[in-house]
C-alpha positions in Angstrom: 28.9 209.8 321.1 28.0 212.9 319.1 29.5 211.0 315.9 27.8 208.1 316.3 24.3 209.7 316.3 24.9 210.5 312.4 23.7 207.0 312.0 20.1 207.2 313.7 17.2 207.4 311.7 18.2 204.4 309.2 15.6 201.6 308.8 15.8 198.9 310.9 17.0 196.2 308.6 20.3 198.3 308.6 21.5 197.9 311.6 20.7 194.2 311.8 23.1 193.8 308.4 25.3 195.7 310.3 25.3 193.3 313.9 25.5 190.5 310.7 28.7 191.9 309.3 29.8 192.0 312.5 29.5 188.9 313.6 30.5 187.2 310.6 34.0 189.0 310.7 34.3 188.5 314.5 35.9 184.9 312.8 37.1 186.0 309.4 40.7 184.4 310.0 41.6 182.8 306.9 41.3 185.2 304.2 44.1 187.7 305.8 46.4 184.9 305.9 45.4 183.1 302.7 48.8 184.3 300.9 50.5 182.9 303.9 48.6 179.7 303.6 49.7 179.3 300.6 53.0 180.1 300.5 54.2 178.9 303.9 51.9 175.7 304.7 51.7 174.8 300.9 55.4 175.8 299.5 54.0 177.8 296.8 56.0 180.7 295.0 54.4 184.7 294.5 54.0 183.5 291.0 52.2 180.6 291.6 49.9 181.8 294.3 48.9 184.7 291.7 48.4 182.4 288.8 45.9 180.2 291.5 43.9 183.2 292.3 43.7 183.9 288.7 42.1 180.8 288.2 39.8 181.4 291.2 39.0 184.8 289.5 38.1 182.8 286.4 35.7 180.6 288.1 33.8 183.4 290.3 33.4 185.1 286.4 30.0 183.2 286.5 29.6 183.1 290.1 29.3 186.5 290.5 26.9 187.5 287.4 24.0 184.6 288.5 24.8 186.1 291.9 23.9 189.5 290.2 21.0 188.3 288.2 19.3 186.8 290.9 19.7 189.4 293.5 17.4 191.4 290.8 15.1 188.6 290.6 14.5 187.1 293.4 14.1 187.9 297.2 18.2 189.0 298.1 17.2 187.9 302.1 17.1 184.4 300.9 20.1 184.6 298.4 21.9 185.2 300.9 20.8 182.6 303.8 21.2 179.8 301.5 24.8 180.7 300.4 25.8 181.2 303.9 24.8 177.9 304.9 26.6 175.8 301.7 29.7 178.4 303.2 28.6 177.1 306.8 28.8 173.5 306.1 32.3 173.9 304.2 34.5 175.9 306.7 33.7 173.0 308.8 34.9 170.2 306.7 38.1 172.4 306.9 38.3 172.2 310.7 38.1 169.1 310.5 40.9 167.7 308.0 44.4 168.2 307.7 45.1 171.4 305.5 46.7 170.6 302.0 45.0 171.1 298.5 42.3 169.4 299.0 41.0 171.5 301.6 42.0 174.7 300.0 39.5 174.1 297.2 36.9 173.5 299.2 37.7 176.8 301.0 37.5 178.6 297.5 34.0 176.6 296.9 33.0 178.6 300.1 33.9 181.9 298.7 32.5 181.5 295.8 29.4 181.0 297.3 29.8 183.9 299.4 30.6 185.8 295.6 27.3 184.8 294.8 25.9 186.4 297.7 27.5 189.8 297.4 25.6 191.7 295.0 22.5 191.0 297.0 24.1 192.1 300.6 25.4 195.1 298.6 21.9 196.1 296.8 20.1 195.3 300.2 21.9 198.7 301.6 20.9 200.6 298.8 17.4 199.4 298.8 16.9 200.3 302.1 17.8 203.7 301.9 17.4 206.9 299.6 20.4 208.5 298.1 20.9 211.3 300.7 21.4 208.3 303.1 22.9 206.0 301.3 26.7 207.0 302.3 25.5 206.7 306.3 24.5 203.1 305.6 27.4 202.0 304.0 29.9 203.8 306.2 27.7 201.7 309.3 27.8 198.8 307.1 31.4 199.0 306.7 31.8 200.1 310.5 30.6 196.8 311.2 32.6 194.4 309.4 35.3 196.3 310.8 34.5 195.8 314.1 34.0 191.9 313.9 37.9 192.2 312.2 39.6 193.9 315.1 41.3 191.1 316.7 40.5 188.5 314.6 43.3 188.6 311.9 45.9 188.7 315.3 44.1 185.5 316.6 44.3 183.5 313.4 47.9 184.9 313.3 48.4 183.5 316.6 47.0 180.0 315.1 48.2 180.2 312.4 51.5 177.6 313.1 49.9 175.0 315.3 46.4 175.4 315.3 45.1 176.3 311.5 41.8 174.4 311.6 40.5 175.8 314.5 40.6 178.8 312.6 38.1 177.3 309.9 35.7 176.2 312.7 35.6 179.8 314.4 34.9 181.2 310.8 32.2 178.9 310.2 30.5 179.2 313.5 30.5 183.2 313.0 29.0 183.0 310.0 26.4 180.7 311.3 25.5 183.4 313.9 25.2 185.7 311.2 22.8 183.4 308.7 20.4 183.5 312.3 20.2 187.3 312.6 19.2 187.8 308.7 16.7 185.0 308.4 15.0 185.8 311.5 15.4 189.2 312.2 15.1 191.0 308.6 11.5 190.1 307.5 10.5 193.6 305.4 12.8 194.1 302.3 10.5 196.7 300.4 12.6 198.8 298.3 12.8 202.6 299.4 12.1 205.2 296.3 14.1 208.5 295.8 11.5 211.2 295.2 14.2 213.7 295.0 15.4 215.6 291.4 18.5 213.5 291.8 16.5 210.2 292.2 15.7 210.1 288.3 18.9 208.5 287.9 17.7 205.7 290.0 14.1 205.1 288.4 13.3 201.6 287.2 13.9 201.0 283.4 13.0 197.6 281.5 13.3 194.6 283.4 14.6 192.9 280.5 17.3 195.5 279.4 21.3 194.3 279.5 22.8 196.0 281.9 25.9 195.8 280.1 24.4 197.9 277.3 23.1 200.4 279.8 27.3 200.4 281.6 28.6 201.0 278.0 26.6 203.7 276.5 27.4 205.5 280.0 30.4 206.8 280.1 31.1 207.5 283.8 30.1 204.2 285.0 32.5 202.2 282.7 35.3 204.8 283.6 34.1 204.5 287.0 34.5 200.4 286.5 38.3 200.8 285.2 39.1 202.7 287.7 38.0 200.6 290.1 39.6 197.5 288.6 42.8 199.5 289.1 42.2 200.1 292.6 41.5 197.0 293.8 44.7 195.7 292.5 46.9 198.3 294.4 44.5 197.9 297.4 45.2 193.4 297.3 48.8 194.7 297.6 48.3 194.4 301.2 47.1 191.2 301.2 49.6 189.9 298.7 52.9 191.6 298.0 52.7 192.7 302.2 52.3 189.3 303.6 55.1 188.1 301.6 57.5 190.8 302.1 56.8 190.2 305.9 57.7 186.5 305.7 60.6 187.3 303.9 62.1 190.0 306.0 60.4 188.4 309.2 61.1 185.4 309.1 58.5 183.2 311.6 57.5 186.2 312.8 56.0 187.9 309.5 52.7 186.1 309.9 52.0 187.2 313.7 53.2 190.9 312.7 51.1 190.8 309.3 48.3 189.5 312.1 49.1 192.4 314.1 49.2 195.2 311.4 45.2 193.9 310.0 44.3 194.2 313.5 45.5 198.0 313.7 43.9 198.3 310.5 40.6 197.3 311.9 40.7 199.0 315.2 41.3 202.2 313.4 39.0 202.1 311.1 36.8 201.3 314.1 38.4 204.7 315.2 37.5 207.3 312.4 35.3 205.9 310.1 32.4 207.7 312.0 34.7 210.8 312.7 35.7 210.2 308.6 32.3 210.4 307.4 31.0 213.2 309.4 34.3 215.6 308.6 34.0 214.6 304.7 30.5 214.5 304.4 30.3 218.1 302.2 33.3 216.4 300.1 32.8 214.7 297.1 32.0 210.8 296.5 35.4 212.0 293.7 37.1 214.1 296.1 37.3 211.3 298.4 38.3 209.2 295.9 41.6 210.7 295.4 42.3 212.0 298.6 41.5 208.4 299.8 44.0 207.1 296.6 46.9 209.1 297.5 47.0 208.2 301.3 47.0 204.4 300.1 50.3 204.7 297.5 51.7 207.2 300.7 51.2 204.1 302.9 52.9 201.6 300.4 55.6 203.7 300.1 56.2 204.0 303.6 56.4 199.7 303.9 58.1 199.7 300.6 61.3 201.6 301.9 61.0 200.2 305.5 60.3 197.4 305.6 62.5 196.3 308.4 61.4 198.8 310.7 58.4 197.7 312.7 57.6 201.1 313.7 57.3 202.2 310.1 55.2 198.7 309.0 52.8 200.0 311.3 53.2 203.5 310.6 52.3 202.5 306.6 49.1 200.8 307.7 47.7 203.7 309.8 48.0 206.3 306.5 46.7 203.3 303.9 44.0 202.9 306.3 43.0 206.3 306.4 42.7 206.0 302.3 40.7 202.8 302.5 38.0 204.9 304.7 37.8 207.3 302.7 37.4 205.1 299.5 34.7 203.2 301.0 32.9 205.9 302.0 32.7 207.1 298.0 32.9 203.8 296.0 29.4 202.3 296.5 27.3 205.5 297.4 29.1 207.3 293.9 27.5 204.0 291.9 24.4 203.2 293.7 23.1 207.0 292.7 23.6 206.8 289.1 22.2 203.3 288.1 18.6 201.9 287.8 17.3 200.3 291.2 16.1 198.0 289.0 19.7 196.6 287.9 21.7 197.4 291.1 22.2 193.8 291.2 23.3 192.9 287.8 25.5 195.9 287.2 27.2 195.4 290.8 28.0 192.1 289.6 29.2 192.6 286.1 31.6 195.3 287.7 32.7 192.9 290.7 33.6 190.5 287.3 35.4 193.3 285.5 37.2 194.3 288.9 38.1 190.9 289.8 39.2 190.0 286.4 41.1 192.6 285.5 42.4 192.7 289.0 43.5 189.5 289.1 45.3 189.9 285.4 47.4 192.9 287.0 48.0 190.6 290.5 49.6 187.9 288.1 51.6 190.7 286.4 53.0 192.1 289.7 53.6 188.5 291.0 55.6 187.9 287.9 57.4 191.1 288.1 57.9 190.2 292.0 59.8 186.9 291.3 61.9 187.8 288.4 63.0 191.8 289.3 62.3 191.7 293.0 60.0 193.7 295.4 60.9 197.2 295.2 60.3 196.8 291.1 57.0 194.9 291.8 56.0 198.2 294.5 57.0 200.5 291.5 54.5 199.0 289.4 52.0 199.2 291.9 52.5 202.9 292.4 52.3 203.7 288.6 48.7 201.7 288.7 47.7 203.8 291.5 48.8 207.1 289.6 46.7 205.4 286.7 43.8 205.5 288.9 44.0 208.8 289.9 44.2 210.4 286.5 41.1 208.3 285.7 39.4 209.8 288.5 39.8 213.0 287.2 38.9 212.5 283.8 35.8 210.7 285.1 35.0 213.9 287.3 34.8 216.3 284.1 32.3 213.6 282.4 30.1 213.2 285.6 29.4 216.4 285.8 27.8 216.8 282.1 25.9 213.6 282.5 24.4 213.6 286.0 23.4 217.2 286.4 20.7 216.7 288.8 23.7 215.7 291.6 25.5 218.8 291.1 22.0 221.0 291.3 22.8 222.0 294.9 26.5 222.6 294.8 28.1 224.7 297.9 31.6 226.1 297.6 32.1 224.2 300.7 31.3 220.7 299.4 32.4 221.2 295.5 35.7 219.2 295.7 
């Protein structure tokens, strides 16, 4: 219990965003099996499902910098309401008819809603805290969504052969839970202020200023962004080149065991992500970083050599997991302390465009690879991206240091890592 009381003291509104994520991940069935969907219900090839989610990258492009800009502008409680209920009203049309194409884009019409929501949810954490807290609230935040996922990705396993749609109605109705607790539950969303030395980095600046301008004359944040864009593509592999490698080696049984292995990752992150933050928290958001990068490839190795062995499948997800933890407990806090609150919104979203964009570029690259040289080549390039990553990191470390001095002004042997 002792770990758990690390999160007292946030505001109120954090915890009810964190019963929300909850809840609306207690039915968060589809997206797990989405390559599945695709490739076993639909008939489509790792090619052609990567070339589909490039074109769904495409579309969010938009999606996700209104979603920015009007998180900045207007009130991000009610961004997020109305999304949710165009999301609502759409995984329900799913339930109810038969799944082909059709249905399919109406799913992606969903998450694109749910894209334009995200900047807000995100820059609703950091408001609500200053940046000494601001890793404790995401690490609950993400404790949360993780504990609405633990046996939700093995129950839309167990669906997903016979019973597909009643998948899309639990989602729906999950969400709808959700859209209750914020609308009626979260009614103060003033904006904390950091009076501390290292809040200057966090001060308002002109409402009108690009934020893209502001990302490119700052070094760190674009390296920050590239680096990013190359993590998210090794961290999909899970979602992508796992799931298919499953059906392929597994047969009929790949998607029940691919259910079963994003269950164990949820009830372990469950697990340690309290224990995580509390034993890291004198580490560095960029310590983390690539401690939390190396444990991922580790994993992927692990499934990329045995893959037949059950023991070891599972085995690969408990040491990737330990590297997602880890990476979420640096990636938002590391970005929310060196932009203006005023363009938290608008600079999340142009770097969930660049992350999903160049993300999906690579994903189409590694599905080609997949198809024509096979999976232990497509696994090879994934490593070398990772690799990528990590040298970025470091590079990045050097830079931050020169240009956010105030965040280094209280560095202990301990925590300088």
């Amino acid at each position: 219990m002792k770990l758990f009381e690390q999160y007292r003291g946030l505001r109120r509104e954090l915890y009810i965003l964190f019963i929300g994520r909850m809840m609306t991940n207690m039915g968060s069935m589809i997206w797990p099996m989405f390559t599945l969907i695709l490739s076993k219900k639909l008939g489509m090839s790792a090619g052609t499902i990567a070339s589909y989610m490039l074109i769904f990258s495409i579309v969010a492009l938009p999606m996700n910098l209104i979603g920015g800009r009007l998180a900045d502008k207007y009130s991000k409680k009610n961004i997020i309401v109305v999304c949710d209920i165009i999301s609502i009203a759409s995984y329900i049309y799913c339930s109810l008819v038969e799944i082909n194409f059709r249905a399919i884009v109406v799913f992606a019409a969903a998450s694109l809603f749910q894209t334009i929501e995200w900047p807000s949810y995100d820059a609703l954490v950091a408001d609500f805290t200053v940046g000494a807290d601001r890793e404790r609230a995401y690490s609950l935040s993400y404790l949360g969504a993780n504990l609405g996922l633990v046996l939700s990705p093995s129950i839309g396993g167990l669906l997903f052969n016979e019973h597909l749609n009643l998948a899309f109605l639990i989602n729906g109705i999950s969400i709808a839970l959700s859209t209750f607790l914020i609308a009626f539950f979260i009614r103060d969303t003033h904006r904390e202020t950091d009076e501390s030395a290292a809040g200057i980095y966090e001060k308002d600046i002109e409402s009108g200023a690009s934020s893209l301008k502001y990302i490119l004359s700052h070094r760190v944040i674009w390296i920050y962004i590239l680096a990013s864009m190359f993590a998210n593509t090794v961290y999909e592999m899970w979602n992508y080149l796992m799931p298919l490698d499953m059906g392929i080696v597994h047969g009929d049984r790949g998607a029940v065991l691919y259910g079963t292995m994003t269950s164990l990752n949820c009830i372990e992150v469950v697990l340690f992500t309290a224990l995580m933050t509390r034993l890291f928290r004198k580490v560095r958001d960029t310590g983390k970083m690539v401690l939390g990068e190396t444990l991922i490839l580790s994993g992927f190795v692990f499934f990329m050599f045995f893959t037949k062995n059950i023991f070891f499948c599972y085995l690969s997800i408990f040491v990737f997991t330990l590297g997602e933890i880890l990476n979420t407990l640096a990636s938002s806090p590391f970005l929310t302390r060196r932009i203006p609150a005023s363009h938290r919104g608008r600079i999340m979203s142009v770097m969930g465009v660049s992350v999903s964009m160049g993300g999906a570029l690579l994903r189409n690259l590694v599905g080609s690879v997949y198809d024509k040289s096979g999976s232990r080549i497509a696994w090879a390039l994934v490593l070398a991206l990772g690799l990528g990553e990590i040298m970025m990191i470091f590079i990045m470390r050097k830079h931050d240091r020169e240009e956010y001095k105030e965040l280094y002004a209280e560095v202990t042997k301990e925590s300088d890592l």
